[in-house]
Chimera marker file (.cmm) of the C-alpha trace (Angstrom):
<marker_set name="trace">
<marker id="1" x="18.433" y="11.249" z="73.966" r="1" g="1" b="0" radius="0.5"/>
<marker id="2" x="20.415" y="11.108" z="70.970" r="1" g="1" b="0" radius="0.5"/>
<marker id="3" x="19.288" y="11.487" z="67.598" r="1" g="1" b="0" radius="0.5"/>
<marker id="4" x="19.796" y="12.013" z="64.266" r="1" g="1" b="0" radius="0.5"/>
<marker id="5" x="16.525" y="11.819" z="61.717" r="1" g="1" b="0" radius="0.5"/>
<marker id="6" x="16.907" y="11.993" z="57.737" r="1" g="1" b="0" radius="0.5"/>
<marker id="7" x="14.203" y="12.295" z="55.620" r="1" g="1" b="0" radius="0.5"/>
<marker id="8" x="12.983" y="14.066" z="52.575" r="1" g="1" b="0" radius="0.5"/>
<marker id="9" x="14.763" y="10.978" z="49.885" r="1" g="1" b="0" radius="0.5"/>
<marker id="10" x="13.125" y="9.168" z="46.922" r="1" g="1" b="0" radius="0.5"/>
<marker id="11" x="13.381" y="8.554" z="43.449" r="1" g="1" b="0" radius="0.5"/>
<marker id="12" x="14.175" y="11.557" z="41.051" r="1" g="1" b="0" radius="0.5"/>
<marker id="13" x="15.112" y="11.731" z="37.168" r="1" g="1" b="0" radius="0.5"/>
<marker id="14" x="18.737" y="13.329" z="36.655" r="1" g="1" b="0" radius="0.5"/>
<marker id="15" x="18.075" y="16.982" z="36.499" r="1" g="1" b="0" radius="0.5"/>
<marker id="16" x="15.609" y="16.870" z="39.274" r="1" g="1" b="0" radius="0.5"/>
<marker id="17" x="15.576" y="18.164" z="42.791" r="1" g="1" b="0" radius="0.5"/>
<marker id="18" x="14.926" y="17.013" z="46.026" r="1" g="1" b="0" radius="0.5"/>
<marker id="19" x="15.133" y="18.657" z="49.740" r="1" g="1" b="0" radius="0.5"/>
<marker id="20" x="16.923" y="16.344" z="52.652" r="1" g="1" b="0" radius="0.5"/>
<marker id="21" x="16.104" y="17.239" z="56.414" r="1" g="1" b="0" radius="0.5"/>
<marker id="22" x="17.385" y="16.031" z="59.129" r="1" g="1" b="0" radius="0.5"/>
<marker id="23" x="16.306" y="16.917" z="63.104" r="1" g="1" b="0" radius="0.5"/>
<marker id="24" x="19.335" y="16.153" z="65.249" r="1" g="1" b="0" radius="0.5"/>
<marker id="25" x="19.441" y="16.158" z="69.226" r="1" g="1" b="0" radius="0.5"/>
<marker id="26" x="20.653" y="19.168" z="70.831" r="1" g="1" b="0" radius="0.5"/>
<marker id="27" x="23.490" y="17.549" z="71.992" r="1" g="1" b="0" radius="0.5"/>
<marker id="28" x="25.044" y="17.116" z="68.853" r="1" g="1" b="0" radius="0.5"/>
<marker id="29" x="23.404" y="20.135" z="67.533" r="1" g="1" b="0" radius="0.5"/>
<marker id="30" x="23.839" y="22.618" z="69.773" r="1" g="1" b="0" radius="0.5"/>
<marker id="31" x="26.914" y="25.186" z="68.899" r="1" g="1" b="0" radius="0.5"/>
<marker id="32" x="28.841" y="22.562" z="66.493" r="1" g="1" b="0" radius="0.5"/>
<marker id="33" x="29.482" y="22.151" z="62.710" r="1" g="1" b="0" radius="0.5"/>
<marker id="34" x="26.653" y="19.676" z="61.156" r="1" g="1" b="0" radius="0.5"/>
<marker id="35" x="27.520" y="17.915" z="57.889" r="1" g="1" b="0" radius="0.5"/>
<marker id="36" x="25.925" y="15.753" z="55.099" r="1" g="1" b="0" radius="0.5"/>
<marker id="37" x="27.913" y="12.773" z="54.292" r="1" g="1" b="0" radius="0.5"/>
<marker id="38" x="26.873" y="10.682" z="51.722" r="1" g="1" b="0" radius="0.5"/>
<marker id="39" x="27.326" y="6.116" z="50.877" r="1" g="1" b="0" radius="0.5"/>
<marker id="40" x="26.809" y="5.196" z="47.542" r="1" g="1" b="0" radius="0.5"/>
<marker id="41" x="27.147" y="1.227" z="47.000" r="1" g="1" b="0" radius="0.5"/>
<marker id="42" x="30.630" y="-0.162" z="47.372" r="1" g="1" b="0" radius="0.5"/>
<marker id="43" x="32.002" y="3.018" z="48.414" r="1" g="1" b="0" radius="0.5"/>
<marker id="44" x="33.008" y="4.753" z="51.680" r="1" g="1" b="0" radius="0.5"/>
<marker id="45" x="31.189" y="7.536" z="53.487" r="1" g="1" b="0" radius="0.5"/>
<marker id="46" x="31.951" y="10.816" z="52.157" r="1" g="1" b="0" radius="0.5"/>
<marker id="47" x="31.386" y="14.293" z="53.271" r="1" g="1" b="0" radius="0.5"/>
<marker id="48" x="29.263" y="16.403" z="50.802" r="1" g="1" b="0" radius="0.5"/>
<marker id="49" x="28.202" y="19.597" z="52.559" r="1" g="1" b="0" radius="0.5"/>
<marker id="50" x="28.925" y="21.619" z="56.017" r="1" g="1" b="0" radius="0.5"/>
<marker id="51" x="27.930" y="24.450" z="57.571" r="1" g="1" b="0" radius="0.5"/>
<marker id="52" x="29.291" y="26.186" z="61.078" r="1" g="1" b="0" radius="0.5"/>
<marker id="53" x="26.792" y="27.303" z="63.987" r="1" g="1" b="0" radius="0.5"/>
<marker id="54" x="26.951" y="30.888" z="61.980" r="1" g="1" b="0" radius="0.5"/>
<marker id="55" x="26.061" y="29.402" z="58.762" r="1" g="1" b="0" radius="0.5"/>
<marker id="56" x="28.961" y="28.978" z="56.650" r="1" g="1" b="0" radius="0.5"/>
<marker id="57" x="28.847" y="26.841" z="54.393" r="1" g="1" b="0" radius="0.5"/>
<marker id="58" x="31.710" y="24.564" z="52.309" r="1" g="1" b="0" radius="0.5"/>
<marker id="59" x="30.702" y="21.779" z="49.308" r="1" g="1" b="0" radius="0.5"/>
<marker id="60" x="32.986" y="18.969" z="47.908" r="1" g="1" b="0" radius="0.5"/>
<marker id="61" x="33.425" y="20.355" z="44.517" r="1" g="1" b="0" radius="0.5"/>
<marker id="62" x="31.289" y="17.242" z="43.221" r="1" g="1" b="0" radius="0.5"/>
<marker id="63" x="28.333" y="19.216" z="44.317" r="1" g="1" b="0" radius="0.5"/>
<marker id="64" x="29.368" y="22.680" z="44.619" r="1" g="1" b="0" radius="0.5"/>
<marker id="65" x="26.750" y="24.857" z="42.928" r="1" g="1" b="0" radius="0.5"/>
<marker id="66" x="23.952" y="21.985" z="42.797" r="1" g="1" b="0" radius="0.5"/>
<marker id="67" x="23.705" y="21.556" z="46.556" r="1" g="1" b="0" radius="0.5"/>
<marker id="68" x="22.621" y="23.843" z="48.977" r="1" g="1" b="0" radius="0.5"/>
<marker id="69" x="22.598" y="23.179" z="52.970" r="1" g="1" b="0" radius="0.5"/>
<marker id="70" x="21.311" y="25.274" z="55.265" r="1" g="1" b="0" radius="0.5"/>
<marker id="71" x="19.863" y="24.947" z="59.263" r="1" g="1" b="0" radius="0.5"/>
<marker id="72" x="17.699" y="26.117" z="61.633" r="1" g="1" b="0" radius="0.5"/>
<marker id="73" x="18.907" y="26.607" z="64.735" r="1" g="1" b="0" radius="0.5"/>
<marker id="74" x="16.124" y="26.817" z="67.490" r="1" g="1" b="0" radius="0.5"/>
<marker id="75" x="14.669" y="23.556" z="65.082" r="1" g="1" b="0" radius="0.5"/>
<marker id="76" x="17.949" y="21.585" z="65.431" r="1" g="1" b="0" radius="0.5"/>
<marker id="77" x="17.450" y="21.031" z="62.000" r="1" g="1" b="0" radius="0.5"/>
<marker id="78" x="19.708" y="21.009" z="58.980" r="1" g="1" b="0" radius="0.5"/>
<marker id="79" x="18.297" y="21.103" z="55.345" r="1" g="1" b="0" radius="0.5"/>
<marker id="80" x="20.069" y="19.715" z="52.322" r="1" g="1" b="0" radius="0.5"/>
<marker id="81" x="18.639" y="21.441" z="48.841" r="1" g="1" b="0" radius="0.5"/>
<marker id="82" x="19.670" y="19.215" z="45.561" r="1" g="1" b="0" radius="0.5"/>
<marker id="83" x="19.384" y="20.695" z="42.365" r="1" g="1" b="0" radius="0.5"/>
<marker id="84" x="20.335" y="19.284" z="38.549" r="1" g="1" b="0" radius="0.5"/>
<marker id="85" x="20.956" y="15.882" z="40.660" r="1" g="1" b="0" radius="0.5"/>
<marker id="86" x="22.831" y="13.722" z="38.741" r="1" g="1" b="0" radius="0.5"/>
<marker id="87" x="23.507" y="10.078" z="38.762" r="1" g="1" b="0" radius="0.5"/>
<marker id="88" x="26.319" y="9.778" z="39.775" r="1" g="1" b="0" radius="0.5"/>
<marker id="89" x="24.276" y="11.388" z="43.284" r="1" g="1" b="0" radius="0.5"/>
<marker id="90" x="22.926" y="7.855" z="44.170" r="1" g="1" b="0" radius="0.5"/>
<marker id="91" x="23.566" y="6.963" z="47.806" r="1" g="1" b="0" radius="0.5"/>
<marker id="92" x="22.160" y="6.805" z="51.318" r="1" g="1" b="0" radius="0.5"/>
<marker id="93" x="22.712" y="10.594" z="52.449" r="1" g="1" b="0" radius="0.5"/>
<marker id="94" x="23.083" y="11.356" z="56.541" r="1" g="1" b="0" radius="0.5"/>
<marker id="95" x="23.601" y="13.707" z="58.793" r="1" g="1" b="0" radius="0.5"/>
<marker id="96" x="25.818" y="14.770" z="61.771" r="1" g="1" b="0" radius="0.5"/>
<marker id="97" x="28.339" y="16.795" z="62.804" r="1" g="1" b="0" radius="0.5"/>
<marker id="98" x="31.625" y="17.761" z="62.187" r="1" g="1" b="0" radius="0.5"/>
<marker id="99" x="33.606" y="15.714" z="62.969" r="1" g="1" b="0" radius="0.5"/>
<marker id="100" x="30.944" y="13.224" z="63.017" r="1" g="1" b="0" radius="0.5"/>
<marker id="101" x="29.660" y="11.302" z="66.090" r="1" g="1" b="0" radius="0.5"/>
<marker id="102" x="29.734" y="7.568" z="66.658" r="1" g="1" b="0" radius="0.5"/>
<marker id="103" x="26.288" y="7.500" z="66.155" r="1" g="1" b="0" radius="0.5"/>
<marker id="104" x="24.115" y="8.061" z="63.277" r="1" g="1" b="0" radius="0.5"/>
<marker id="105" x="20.646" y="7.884" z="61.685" r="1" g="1" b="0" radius="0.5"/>
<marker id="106" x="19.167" y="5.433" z="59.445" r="1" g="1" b="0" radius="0.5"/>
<marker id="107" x="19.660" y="8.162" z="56.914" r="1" g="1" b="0" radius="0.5"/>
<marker id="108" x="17.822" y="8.164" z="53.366" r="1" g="1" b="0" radius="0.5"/>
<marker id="109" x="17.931" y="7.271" z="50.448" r="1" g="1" b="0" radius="0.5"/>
<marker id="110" x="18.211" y="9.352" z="47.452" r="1" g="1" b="0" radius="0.5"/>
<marker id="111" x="18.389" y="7.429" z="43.886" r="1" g="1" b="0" radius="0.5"/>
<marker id="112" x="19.009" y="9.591" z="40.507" r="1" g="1" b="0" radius="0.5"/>
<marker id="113" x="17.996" y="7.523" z="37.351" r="1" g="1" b="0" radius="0.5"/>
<marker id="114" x="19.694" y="8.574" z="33.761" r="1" g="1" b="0" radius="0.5"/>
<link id1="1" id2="2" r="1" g="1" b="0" radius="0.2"/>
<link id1="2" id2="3" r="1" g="1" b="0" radius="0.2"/>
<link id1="3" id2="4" r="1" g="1" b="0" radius="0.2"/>
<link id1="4" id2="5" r="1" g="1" b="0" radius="0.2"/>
<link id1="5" id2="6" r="1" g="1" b="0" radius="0.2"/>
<link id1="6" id2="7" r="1" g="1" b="0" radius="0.2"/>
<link id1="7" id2="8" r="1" g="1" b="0" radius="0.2"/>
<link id1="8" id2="9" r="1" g="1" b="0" radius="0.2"/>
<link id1="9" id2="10" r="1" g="1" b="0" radius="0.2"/>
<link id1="10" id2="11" r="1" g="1" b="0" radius="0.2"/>
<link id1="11" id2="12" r="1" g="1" b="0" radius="0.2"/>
<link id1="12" id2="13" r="1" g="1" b="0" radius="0.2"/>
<link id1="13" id2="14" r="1" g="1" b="0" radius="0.2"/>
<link id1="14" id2="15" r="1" g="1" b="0" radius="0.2"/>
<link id1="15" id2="16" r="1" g="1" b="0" radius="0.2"/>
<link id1="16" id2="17" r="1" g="1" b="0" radius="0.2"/>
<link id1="17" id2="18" r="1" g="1" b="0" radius="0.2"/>
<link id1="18" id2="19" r="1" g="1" b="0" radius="0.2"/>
<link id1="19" id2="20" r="1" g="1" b="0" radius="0.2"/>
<link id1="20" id2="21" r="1" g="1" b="0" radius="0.2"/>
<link id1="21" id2="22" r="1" g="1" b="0" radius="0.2"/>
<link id1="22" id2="23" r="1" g="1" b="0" radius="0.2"/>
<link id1="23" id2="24" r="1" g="1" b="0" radius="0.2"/>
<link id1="24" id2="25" r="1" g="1" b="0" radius="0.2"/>
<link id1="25" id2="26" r="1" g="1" b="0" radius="0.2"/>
<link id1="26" id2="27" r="1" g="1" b="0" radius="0.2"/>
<link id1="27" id2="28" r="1" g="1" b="0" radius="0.2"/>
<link id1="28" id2="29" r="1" g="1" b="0" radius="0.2"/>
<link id1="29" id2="30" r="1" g="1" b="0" radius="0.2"/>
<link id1="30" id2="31" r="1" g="1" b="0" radius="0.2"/>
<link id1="31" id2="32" r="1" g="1" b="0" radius="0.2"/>
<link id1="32" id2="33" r="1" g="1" b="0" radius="0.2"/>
<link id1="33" id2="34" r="1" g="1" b="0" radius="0.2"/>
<link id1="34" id2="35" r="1" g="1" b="0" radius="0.2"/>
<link id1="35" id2="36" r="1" g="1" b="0" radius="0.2"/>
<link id1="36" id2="37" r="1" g="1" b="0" radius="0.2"/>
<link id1="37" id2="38" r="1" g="1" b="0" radius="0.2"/>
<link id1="38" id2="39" r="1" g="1" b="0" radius="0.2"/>
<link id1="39" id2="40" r="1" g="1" b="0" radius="0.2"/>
<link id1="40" id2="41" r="1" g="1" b="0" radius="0.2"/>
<link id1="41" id2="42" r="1" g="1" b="0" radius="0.2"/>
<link id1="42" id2="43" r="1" g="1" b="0" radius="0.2"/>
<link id1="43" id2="44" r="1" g="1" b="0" radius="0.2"/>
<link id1="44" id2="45" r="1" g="1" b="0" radius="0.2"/>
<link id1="45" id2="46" r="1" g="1" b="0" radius="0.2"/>
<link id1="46" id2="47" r="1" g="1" b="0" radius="0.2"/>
<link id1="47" id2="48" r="1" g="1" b="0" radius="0.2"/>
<link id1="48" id2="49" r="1" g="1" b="0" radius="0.2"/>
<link id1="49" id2="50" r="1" g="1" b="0" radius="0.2"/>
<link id1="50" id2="51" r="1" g="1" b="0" radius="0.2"/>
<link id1="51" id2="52" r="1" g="1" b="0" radius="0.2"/>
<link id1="52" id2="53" r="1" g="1" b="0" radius="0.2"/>
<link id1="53" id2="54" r="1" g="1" b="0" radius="0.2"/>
<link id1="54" id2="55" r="1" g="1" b="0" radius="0.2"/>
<link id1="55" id2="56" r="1" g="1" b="0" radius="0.2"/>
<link id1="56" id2="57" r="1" g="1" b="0" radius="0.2"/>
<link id1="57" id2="58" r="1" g="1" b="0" radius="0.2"/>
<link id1="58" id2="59" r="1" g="1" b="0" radius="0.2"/>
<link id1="59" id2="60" r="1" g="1" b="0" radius="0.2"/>
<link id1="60" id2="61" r="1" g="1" b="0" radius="0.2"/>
<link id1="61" id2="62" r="1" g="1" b="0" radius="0.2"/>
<link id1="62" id2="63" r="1" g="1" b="0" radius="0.2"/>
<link id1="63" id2="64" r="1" g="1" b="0" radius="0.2"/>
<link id1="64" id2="65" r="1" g="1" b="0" radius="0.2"/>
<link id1="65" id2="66" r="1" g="1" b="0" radius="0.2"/>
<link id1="66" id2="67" r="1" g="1" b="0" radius="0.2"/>
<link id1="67" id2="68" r="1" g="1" b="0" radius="0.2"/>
<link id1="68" id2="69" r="1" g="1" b="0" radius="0.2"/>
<link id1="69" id2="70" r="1" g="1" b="0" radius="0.2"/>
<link id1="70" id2="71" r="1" g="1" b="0" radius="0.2"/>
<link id1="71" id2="72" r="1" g="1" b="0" radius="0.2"/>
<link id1="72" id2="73" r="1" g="1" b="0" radius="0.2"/>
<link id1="73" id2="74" r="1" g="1" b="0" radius="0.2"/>
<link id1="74" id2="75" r="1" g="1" b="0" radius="0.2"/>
<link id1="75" id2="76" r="1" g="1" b="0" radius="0.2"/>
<link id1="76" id2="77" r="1" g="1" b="0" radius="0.2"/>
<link id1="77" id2="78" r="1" g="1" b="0" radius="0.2"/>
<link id1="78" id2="79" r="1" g="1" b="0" radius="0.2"/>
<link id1="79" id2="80" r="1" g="1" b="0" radius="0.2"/>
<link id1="80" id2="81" r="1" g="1" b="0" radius="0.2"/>
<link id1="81" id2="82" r="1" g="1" b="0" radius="0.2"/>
<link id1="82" id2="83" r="1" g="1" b="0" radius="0.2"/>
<link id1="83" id2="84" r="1" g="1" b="0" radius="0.2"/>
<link id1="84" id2="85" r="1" g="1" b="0" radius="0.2"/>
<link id1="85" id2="86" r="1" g="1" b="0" radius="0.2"/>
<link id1="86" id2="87" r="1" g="1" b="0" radius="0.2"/>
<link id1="87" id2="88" r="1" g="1" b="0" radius="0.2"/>
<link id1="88" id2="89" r="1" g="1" b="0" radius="0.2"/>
<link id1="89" id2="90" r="1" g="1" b="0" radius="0.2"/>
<link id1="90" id2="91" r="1" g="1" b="0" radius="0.2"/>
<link id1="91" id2="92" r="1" g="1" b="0" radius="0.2"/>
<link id1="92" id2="93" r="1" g="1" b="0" radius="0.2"/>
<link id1="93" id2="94" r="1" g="1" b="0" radius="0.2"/>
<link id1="94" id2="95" r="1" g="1" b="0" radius="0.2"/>
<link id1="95" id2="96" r="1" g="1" b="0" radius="0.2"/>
<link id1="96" id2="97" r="1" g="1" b="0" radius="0.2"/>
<link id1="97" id2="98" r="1" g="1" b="0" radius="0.2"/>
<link id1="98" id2="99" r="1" g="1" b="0" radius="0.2"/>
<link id1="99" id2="100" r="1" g="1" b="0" radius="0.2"/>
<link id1="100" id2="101" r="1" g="1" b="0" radius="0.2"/>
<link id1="101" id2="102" r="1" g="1" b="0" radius="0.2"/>
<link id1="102" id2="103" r="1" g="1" b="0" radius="0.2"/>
<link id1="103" id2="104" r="1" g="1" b="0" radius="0.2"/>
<link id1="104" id2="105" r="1" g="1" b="0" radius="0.2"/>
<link id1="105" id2="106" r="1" g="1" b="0" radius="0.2"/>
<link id1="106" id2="107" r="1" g="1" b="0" radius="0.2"/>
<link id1="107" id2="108" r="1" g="1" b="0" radius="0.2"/>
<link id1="108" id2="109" r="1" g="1" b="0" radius="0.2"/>
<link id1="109" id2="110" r="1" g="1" b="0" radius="0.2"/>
<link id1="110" id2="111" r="1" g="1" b="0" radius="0.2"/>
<link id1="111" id2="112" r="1" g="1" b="0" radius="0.2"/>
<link id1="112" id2="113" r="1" g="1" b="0" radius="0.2"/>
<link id1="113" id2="114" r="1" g="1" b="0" radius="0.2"/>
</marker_set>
């Protein structure tokens, strides 16, 4: 079965923090590249953070040194640590791999106010 399960959003003051997870299927999981990719209103899907199997990591420089992702293999899960969020961070923030699959989550919802 294929999945791909964001949580960990909500409402945060700019300078806040907030921790995304997301438990993905083995299938896309296992072995691959997992991403964040982020939609803010109006805009397209972007890619924010990625990581290899190994755990190397790469940031768009919009959130290099605020954002830190991480995973856990044997959990199939990858973690998404936010730090001096800004408001400009607004959007619905997913998960999957890279390059990403035709399906995703519902993802979640992360909203910055000023």
């Amino acid at each position: 079965q294929v999945q791909l399960v964001e949580s960990g959003g909500g409402l945060v003051q700019a300078g806040g923090s907030l921790r995304l997870s997301c438990v993905a299927s083995g299938t896309i999981f296992r072995y691959n590249p997992m991403a964040w990719y982020r939609q803010a209103p109006g805009k397209q899907r972007e890619l924010v953070a990625r990581i290899t199997w190994m755990g190397t990591t790469n940031y768009a420089d919009s959130v290099k040194g605020r954002f830190t992702m991480s995973r856990d293999n044997p959990r199939t899960t990858v973690y998404l640590q936010m730090n001096s969020l800004k408001p400009e961070d607004t959007a619905v923030y997913y998960c999957n791999r890279d390059p990403s699959t035709s399906f995703w989550g519902q993802g979640t919802q992360v909203t910055v106010s000023s």
